[in-house]
C-alpha positions as semicolon CSV with decimal commas, in nm:
position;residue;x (nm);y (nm);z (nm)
1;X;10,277;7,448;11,619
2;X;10,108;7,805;11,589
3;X;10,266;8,100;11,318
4;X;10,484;8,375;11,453
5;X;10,312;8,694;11,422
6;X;10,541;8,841;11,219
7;X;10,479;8,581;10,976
8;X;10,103;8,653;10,924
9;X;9,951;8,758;10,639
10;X;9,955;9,148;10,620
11;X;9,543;9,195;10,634
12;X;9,554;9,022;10,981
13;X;9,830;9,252;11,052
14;X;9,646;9,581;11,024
15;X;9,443;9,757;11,339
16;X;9,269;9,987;11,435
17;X;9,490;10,311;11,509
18;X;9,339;10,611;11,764
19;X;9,689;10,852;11,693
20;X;9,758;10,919;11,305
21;X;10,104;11,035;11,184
22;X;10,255;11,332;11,129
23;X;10,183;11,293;10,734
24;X;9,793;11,195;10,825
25;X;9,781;11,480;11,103
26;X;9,889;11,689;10,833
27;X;9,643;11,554;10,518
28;X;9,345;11,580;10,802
29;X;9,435;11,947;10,904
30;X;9,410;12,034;10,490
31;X;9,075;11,856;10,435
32;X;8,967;12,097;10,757
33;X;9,096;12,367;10,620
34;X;9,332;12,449;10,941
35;X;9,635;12,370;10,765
36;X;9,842;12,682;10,623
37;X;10,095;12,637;10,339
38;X;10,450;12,670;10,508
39;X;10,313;12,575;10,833
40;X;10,551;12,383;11,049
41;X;10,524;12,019;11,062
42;X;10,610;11,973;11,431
43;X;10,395;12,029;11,722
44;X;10,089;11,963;11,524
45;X;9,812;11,950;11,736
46;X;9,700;11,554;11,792
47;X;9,376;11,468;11,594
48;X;9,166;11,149;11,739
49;X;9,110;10,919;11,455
50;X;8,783;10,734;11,611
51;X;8,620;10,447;11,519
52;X;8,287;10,428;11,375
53;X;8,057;10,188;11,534
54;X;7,757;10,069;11,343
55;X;7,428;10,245;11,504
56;X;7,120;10,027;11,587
57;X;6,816;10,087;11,372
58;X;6,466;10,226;11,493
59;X;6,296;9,913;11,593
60;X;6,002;10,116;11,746
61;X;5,766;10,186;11,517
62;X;5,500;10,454;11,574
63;X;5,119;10,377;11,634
64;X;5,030;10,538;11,249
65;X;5,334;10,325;11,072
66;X;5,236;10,025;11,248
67;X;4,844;10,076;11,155
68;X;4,984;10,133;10,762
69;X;5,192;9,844;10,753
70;X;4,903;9,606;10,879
71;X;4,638;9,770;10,636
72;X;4,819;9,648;10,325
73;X;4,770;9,310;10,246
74;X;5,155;9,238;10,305
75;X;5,162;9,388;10,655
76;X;4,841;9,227;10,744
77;X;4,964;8,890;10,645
78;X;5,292;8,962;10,847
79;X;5,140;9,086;11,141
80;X;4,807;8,799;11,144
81;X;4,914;8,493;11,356
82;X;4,978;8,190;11,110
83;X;4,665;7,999;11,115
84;X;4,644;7,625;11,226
């Protein structure tokens, strides 16, 4: 017999969210400085609360970094075929 969802623990609970409310609209116009004091709360303009996606390192190395790395003894060991 599976849980209700409502039951869940509240961690599991909690997504990702692309439209803020009013009171985050409103704390994200002040920390960009486009908020003025007595400003209207209503009709604020909607602000896109992306997700950040983890970028992909550099595996390309260039010709000099890969020619540094092997002249060390480290590199060289790491780059030399194991021996049999």
């Amino acid at each position: 017999m599976s849980l209700d969802r409502s039951l869940r623990r509240k961690s599991l609970l909690e997504r990702h969210r692309n439209v803020l409310t009013r009171s985050e609209r409103v704390a994200s116009l002040i920390e960009q400085e486009k908020w003025e004091q007595g400003q209207s709360p209503f009709k604020l303009p909607k602000i896109a609360h992306r997700k950040a996606k983890a970028g992909r390192k550099a595996v390309a190395k260039t010709a000099e970094e890969a020619a540094a790395a092997a002249a060390t003894p480290a590199g060289a060991a790491a780059a030399a075929p194991p021996a049999k």
